[in-house]
C-alpha positions, 0 to 999 in steps of 0.5 A: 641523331647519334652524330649529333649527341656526340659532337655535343658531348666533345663540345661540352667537355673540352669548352667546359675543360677550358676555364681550368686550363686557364687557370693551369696556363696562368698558374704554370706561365703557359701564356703569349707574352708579346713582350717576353715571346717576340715572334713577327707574326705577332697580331696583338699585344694582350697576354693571353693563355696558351694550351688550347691544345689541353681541353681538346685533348680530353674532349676528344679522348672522353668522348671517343672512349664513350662512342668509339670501339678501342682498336689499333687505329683509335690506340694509335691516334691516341698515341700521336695526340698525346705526343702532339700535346706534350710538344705543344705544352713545352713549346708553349712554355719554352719562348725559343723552342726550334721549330725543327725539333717540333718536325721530328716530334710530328714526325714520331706523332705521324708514325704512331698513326702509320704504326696502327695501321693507317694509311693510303693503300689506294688514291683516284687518278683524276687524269683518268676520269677526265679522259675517260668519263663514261668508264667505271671510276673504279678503274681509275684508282692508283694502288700504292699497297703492292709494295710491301717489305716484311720483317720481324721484331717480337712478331712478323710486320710488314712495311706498306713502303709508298702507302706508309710514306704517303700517310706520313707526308700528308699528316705532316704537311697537313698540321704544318698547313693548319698550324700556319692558319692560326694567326686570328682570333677563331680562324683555325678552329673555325676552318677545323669545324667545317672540314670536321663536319664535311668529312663527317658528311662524306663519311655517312654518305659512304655508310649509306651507299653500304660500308659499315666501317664508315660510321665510327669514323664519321662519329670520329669527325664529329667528335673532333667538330665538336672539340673545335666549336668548343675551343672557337667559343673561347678563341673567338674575339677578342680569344680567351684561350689560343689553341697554341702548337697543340690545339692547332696540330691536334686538330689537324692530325684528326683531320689528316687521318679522318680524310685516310680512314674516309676511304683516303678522301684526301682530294675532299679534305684538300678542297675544303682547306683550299684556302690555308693549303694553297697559302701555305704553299705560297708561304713556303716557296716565297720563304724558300726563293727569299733564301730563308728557312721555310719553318722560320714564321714571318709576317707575310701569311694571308691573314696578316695581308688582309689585316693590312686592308684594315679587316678585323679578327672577326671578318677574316675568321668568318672569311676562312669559316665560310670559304671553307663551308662553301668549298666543303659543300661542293666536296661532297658532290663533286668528281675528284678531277673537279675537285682538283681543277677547283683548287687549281682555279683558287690557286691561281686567283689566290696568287693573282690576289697577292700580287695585287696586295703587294702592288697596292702596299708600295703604291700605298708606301710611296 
C-alpha cells in the first residue's frame, strides 16, 4: 500500500508541476518549432513545449526526499539528474546543440552515479544455467569486483575497475536507447511506466524472499513510475508538453540505475524495453554501415515505419505500452537464460519485420 501512496504522490507533483513549465517553455522559447528546429525525424508541424524533463525533476527529488533515507547512492542519482536536466534545458533552447557534447554530459551524469558507489559487482552467466540446469544458480554468477584500483585524493578511494566501466555503459547506452524511443506522442513515458513498475515488482519480490535493502529501491521504481504517468497525461495525443533530451534521459537514468541496485537486474530491465533496445541497436548499425555518424537522427526508427503503414500516435504508443507490459510480466517469472533466448527471439522477428517494410516501401514506390 505504501508503494502505491508513493507512485501518487510522484504522479501529482510532476503532472501538477507541468501547467507552470508550460508556461516557462513558452515564456523562455523552450518550445519544438519544426520550422526554426528542422530535424528529420520530425512527425508533426504544431509548436509544442519542450522541458518535460522539469516537472519530472521535481516529481522525483520531492517525492524521494519524502520517502527515501538521503544516503550516497540517492545524493549521487541526484546529482546525474541535475546535469541530465541542465543539458536537456539548454538542448532544448539551442536548435543546433551537438549531440556529441550531450555524450560527454551523460557521461559526467553517469559517473556521478559510479561515484556513489553504484555499480555492477556481480552478473548471471546464462551459458551455465543452460548446461547445468539442476545445480544452485548461485554458482552461476560472474563477479566483476575483484579487480580493484585504490587511490587517495583528500581520503583513501577505490576504483572497482570492470563493475565501474560496466555500470557507465549501460547507463549511457540505456538513455541513448529510450531517448531513441520518444518519437510519438506517449511512447516513451508509456515504455518508462511499465519498466518502472516491473522493476519496482521485482524489487519487492526480492524484499520478500529476505533482503531489507530492496524496499527503498522498489519505492525508488515507483517513484519514477509514477513521474512517468505524470508526464504520459500531457504527452498522450495530441502531446501538451514533450519530455524533450531531459524528460527522456532523466527517465531512463533511473531506469538504468534502478535495474543495478535491484540485485543488477540488468537481463529484466533488457527484456521489458526489448523493443526500443533491439531498434536501437538496428538503427545504430544501419546508421554505421550506411557510413553515417550513429548519433546523427534520421527518419528510419521503428515508429517512423510504422507511421508509414498509416498507425496513428495512439496505436504505436499503446503498441510499445503493452509489448513492454507483456514482456515485463514474463521478466518477473523467468531464468535469465530465458530471458536472453526471449530477446534474442524478438530480435530476429524484429529484423525479419524490417525488411518486410522495407520491400513493401519500394513495392509501394514502384
Amino acid at each position: 500500500m505504501q508503494e502505491v501512496v508513493v507512485a501518487l504522490v510522484a504522479f501529482l507533483i510532476t503532472a501538477g508541476s507541468i501547467p507552470l513549465t508550460i508556461k516557462l517553455a513558452k515564456h523562455y522559447g523552450l518550445v519544438d518549432n519544426p520550422q526554426k528546429r528542422d530535424h528529420p525525424a520530425h512527425v508533426q508541424g504544431r509548436i509544442i513545449p519542450r522541458a518535460g524533463g522539469l516537472p519530472i525533476f521535481v516529481g522525483v527529488l520531492i517525492s524521494a526526499l519524502l520517502f527515501l533515507p538521503i544516503e550516497k547512492h540517492l545524493v549521487g542519482i541526484f546529482l546525474g539528474m541535475s546535469v541530465l536536466l541542465a543539458v536537456g534545458l539548454i538542448d532544448d533552447k539551442i536548435r543546433e546543440f551537438s549531440p556529441y557534447w550531450r555524450l560527454g554530459l551523460l557521461l559526467i551524469a553517469a559517473l556521478c552515479a559510479v561515484a556513489a558507489g553504484i555499480g555492477i559487482s556481480f552478473i548471471s552467466n546464462p551459458l551455465y544455467q543452460i548446461t547445468n540446469p539442476l545445480l544452485d544458480p548461485t554458482q552461476s554468477i560472474i563477479h566483476l569486483d575483484s579487480l580493484i584500483i585504490p587511490f587517495n585524493l583528500l581520503g583513501a578511494h577505490k576504483i572497482i575497475l570492470i563493475a565501474d566501466l560496466l555500470a557507465l555503459l549501460w547507463i549511457m547506452t540505456l538513455t541513448q536507447v529510450i531517448n531513441w524511443a520518444k518519437g510519438v506522442d506517449g511512447q516513451m513515458p508509456g515504455i518508462t511506466l511499465v519498466a518502472a513498475i516491473t522493476l519496482g515488482l521485482f524489487s519487492l519480490k526480492l524484499f520478500y524472499e529476505g533482503d531489507p535493502n530492496q524496499l527503498n529501491i522498489a519505492k525508488l521504481s515507483f517513484i519514477t513510475a509514477g513521474a512517468s504517468l505524470g508526464l504520459l497525461v500531457f504527452n498522450w495525443h495530441p502531446s501538451k508538453i514533450l519530455p524533450g533530451f531531459s524528460g527522456s534521459t532523466i527517465l531512463a537514468y533511473l531506469l538504468a540505475v534502478l535495474s543495478i541496485l535491484a540485485g543488477a537486474k540488468l537481463a529484466t530491465a533488457m527484456l521489458v524495453l526489448a523493443i526500443p533496445i533491439i531498434d536501437f541497436a538496428y538503427t545504430f548499425f544501419r546508421r554505421v554501415l550506411n557510413g553515417r555518424s550513429p548519433v546523427w537522427g534520421d527518419r528510419g526508427h521503428f515508429h517512423h515505419r510504422l507511421l508509414d503503414l498509416g498507425w496513428s500516435h495512439q496505436q504505436i504508443s499503446l503498441f510499445y505500452i503493452l509489448g513492454s507490459a507483456i514482456l515485463g510480466s514474463i521478466a518477473l517469472f523467468v531464468d535469465t537464460s530465458s530471458k536472453i533466448f526471449i530477446i534474442l527471439g524478438l530480435a530476429v522477428v524484429f529484423c525479419l519485420f524490417i525488411l518486410w517494410l522495407n520491400s513493401f516501401s519500394q513495392r509501394k514506390t514502384n
